[in-house]
C-alpha positions in Angstrom: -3.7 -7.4 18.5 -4.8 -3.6 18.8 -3.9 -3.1 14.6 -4.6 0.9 15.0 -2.3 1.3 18.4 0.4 -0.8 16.4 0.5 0.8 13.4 1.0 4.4 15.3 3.8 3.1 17.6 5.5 1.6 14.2 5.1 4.5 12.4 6.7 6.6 15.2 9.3 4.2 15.3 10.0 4.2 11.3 9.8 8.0 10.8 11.8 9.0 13.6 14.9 6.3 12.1 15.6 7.9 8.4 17.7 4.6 7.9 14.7 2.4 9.3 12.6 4.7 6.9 14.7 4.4 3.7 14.6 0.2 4.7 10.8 0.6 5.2 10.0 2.4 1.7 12.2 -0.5 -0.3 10.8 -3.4 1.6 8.1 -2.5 3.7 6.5 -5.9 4.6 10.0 -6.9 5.8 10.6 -4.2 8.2 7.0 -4.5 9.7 7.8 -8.3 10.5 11.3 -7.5 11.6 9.6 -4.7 13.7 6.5 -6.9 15.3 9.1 -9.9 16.3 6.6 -12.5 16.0 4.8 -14.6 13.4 1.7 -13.1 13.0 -1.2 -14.4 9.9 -0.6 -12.6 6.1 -4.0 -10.9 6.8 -2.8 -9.1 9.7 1.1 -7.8 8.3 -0.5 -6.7 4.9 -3.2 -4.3 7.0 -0.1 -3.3 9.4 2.0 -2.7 6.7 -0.4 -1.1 4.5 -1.8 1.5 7.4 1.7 2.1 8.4 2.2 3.4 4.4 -0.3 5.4 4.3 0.5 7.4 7.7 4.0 7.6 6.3 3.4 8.3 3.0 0.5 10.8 4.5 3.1 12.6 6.9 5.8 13.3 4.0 2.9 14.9 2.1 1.9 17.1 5.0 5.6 17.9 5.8 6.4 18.3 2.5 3.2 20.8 1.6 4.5 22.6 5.0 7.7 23.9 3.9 5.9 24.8 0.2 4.2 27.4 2.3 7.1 28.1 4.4 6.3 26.2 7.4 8.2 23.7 9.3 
């Protein structure tokens, strides 16, 4: 499995759903397993689910320092 290619499509799919988001920031490992749709090794969901946090939680800083200086 391609981790980096996987982690981008899930996170376009998590932040573009703000009820798959809201899911995703109380139970993250859960939506990543719902979201793959197969049984993949521990190893594997904890880097997918970690890369996936830090792209998220990365894009809500970015957006979020955006509209401090009055961009959108």
């Amino acid at each position: 499995m391609d981790i980096k290619a996987k982690v981008d499509e899930l996170v376009k799919k998590i932040t573009s759903d703000e009820e798959l988001l809201a899911k995703f920031k109380s139970d993250p490992t859960g939506v990543v397993k719902d979201l793959v749709g197969v049984e993949i090794p521990s190893d594997q969901l904890k880097t997918l689910t970690d890369g996936i946090s830090a792209k998220v939680n990365l894009d809500s800083i970015t957006g979020g320092l955006g509209k401090l200086f009055g961009k959108k």
